[in-house]
LOVEX-139573 format. One record per residue (C-alpha): z, y, x. Coordinates in steps of 0.02 Angstrom, whole numbers, padded with zeros to 5 digits, always signed. Each point is the difference from the previous one (the first is absolute). Layout:
ZYX...
END
This chain:
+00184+01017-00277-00164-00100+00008-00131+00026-00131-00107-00140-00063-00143-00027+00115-00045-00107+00125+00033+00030+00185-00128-00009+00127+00069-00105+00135-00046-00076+00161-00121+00088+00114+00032+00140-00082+00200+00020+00061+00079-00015-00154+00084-00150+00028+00013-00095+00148+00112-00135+00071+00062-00016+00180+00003-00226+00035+00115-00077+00130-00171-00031+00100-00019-00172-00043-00191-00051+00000-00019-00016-00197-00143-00123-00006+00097-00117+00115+00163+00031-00072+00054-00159-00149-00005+00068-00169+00190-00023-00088-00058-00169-00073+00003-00005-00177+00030+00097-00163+00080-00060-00166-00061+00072-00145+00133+00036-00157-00022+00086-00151+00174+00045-00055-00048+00167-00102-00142+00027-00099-00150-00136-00053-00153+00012+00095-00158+00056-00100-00101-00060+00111+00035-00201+00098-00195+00021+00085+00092+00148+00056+00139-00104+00108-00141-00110+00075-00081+00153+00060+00163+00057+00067+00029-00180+00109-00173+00006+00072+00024+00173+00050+00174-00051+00076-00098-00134+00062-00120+00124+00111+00166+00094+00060+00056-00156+00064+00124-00060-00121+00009-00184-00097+00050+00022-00156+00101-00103-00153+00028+00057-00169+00140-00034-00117-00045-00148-00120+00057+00143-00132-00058+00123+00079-00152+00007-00131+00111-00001-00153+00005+00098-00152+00149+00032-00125-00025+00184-00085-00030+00126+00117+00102-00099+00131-00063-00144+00112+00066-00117-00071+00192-00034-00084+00138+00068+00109+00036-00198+00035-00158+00017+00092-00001+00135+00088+00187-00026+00075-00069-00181+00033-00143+00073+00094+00127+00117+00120+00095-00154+00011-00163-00131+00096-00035+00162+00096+00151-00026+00105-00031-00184+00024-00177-00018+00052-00064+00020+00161-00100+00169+00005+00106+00154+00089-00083+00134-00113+00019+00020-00199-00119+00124-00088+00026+00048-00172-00174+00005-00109+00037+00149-00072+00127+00110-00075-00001+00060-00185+00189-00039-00073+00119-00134-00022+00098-00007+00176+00147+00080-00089+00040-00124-00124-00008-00134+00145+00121+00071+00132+00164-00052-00069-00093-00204+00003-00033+00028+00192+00102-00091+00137-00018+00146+00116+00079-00093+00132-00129-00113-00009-00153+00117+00003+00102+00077+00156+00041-00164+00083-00191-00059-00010-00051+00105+00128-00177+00046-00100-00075+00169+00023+00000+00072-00222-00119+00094-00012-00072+00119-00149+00008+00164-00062+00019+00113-00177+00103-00141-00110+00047-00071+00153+00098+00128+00040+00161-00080-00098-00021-00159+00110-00010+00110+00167+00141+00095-00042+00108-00136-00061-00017-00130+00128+00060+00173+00109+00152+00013-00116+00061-00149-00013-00043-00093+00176-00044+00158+00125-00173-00116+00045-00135+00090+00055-00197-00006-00142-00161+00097-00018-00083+00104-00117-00191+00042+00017-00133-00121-00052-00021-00107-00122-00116-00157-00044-00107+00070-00142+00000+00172+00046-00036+00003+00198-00080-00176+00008-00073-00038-00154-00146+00134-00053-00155+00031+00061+00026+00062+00138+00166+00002+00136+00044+00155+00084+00010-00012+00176+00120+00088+00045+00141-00059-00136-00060-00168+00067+00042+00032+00177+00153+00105-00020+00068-00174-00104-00055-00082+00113+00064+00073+00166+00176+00028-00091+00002-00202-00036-00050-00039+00185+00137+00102+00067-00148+00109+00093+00040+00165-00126+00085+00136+00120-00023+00166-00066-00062+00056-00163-00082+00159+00008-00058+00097-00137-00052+00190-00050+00107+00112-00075-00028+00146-00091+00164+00103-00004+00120-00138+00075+00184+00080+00052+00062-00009+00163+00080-00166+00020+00032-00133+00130+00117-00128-00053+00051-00180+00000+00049-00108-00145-00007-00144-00124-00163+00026-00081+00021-00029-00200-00090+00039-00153-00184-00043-00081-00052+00044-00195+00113+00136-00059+00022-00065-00170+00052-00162+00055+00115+00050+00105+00086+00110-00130+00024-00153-00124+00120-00073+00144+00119+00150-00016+00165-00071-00052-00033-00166+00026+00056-00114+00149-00202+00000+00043-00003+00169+00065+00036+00040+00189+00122+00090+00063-00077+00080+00139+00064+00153+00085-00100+00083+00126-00167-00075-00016-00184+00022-00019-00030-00017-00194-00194-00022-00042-00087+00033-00169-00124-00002-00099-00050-00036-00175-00153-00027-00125-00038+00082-00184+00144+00097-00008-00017+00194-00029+00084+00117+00128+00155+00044-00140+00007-00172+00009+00016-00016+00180+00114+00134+00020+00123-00069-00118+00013-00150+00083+00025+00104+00164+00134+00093-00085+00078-00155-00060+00017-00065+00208+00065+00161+00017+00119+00031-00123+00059-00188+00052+00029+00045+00173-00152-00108+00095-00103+00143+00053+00121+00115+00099+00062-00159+00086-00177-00045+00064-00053+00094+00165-00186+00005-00058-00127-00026-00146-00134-00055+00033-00136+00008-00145-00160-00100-00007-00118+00017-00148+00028+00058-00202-00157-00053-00068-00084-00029-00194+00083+00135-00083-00074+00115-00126+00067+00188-00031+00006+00083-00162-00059+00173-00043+00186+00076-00028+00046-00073+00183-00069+00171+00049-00001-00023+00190+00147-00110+00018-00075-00142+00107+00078-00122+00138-00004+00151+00113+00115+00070-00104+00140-00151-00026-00023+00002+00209+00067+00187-00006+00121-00069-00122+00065-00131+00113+00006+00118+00176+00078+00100-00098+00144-00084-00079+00011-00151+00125+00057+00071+00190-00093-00149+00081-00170+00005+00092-00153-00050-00099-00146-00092+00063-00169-00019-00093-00151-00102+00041+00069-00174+00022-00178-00126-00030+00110-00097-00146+00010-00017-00183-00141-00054-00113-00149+00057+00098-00134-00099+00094+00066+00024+00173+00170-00021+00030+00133-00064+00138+00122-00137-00045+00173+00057+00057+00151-00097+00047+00129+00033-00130+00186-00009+00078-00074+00025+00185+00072+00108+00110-00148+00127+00055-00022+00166+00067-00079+00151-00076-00070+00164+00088-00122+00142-00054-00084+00133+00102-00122+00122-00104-00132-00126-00080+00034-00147+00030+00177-00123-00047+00034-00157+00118+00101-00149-00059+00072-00100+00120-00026-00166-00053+00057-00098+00168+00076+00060+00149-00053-00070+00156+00055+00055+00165-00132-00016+00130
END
């Protein structure tokens, strides 16, 4: 399992993606982005201007909700809002929607959603962490295919952008994104097809029992998580388990655990051990590595895609899009 730190990438072969061979600085950008904020209030609004001019340089136009801004509690804004927000996303004219951030508050909104809507709209969702209950939902209930990976604030709207979280959004939006390759540590053998599923752990265990939660046998589930100590992390595992996900997948694929602090009478027990725990207990091949989960570089994914995955010592390839040359 992936400790917190962050990869080095690019030139150095840690991550790389194979393109379709399209000339990128030629190539139209995917138009436009709408920004929503259906979670979590952002801190920050000077933040979401940075985040549009940066879009802006990637070769995006971008719109933000008219509530996008708002503040009720921690939420932005009332549920009212934020439902209303979802809601113009499908009507105006921009193919991609971008969530600000994550935080909380998804949850409470997903029994207010007309999912065949969202599905029908044809927009390209995309967000990550709270997210995660919209991603998986929309799956549920309509089969349509979302993203997880950047987000406004977070990828767009510091100081500075990284490049390659940038591009890999990008690429994936213009249809370039072939292969994702990306090292591995101590992958298992694998190489598989399925629907690829998953994004923040936590997340996706609030959907258990609920008609939000996918019912996917033989896929590609993907996970990672934020602040939560390894027991933590390994309950939650045990919980898929015990429910029946994780035998049914054929692979896991883990990306990053990060901002967790041990205690003194954890006495060695680590993520390396809840990733013994899980080999252990759960017959189905394990692969670490994946650039995703609350970390400065990091791919977004398609979430109900059908993809291929294949290891050889090292290194982990995702098959994002076939093409047959």
């Amino acid at each position: 399992m992936s400790t917190p730190h962050r990869p080095a990438y690019g030139q150095h072969g840690h991550v790389c993606a194979e393109d379709c061979g399209h000339d990128h600085d030629h190539v139209p950008a995917a138009s436009g982005i709408y920004l929503i904020s259906p979670s979590s209030a952002v801190r920050d609004p000077a933040a979401v201007a940075r985040a549009c001019q940066r879009l802006a340089e990637q070769g995006f136009k971008t719109a933000v909700d008219r509530a996008a801004l708002a503040v009720h509690q921690r939420f932005a804004g009332t549920e009212k809002q934020r439902l209303a927000g979802l809601a113009r996303a499908t009507g105006q004219k921009h193919p991609i929607v971008m969530v600000t951030r994550g935080g909380y508050g998804l949850s409470r909104l997903l029994p207010g959603i007309d999912w065949r809507a969202m599905a029908d709209s044809g927009k390209r969702f995309v967000g990550m962490s709270d997210f995660t209950a919209f991603n998986l939902a929309l799956l549920a209930q309509t089969g349509a295919v979302s993203y997880s990976g950047a987000t406004a604030v977070a990828d767009f709207g510091g100081k500075q952008v990284d490049d390659l979280t940038a591009a890999l959004f990008g690429e994936l939006m213009r249809g370039e994104l072939e292969i994702l390759s990306f090292e591995t540590q101590d992958a298992d053998p694998v190489d598989c097809r399925g629907i690829l599923w998953g994004g923040n752990l936590a997340t996706l265990v609030s959907l258990l029992g609920t008609p939000y939660m996918p019912r996917i046998r033989g896929g590609i589930l993907f996970l990672e998580d934020v602040a939560e100590h390894p027991y933590r992390v390994e309950r939650m595992l045990a919980q898929l388990w015990q429910a029946g996900i994780l035998q049914r997948q054929k692979a896991i694929v883990l990306g990053y655990f990060t901002n967790y602090r041990l205690a003194p009478h954890d006495a060695g027990y680590d993520m390396p051990e809840v990733l013994k725990w899980l080999r252990r207990t759960v017959k189905v091949p394990v692969v670490t590595g994946l650039p995703y989960g609350h970390i400065d570089t990091k791919a977004t994914l398609p979430i109900g895609k059908k993809v291929g995955l294949a290891t050889e010592p090292g290194m982990a390839h995702l098959v994002i899009d076939e093409h047959h040359h």
